[in-house]
N, C-alpha and C positions, 0 to 999 in steps of 0.2 A: 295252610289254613287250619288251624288248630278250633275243633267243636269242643266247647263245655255242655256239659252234661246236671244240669241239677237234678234231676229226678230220675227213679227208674224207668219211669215211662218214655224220657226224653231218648234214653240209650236204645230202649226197646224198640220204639218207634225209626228212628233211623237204621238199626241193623236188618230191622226188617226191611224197611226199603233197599239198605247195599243188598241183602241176599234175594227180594226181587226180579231187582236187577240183574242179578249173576244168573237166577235161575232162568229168566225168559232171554236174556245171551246164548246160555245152554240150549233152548228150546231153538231156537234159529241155528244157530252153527254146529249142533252136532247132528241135525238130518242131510245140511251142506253138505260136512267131512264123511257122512257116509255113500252119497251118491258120487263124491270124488272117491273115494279108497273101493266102492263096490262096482261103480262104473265099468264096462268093457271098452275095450279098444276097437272092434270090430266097427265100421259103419253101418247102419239101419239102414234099410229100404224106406223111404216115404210115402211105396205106391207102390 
């Protein structure tokens, strides 16, 4: 799908949205990737 762009604002306005997007992806999966990479292996007690 190919987007035309007439104006600067048309460009401005979607890059902001892709980078958004990408930032609040970042915001979710790199607190994931850290409780998997800092996680231990050991079992917790529950009680």
């Amino acid at each position: 799908m190919e987007h035309i762009f007439y104006s600067l604002q048309d460009f401005m306005v979607y890059t902001k949205g892709i980078t958004y997007l990408i930032m609040g992806g970042l915001l979710v999966l790199l607190p994931l990737f850290w409780v998997f990479v800092a996680g231990n292996d050991e079992k917790k007690e529950l009680f």
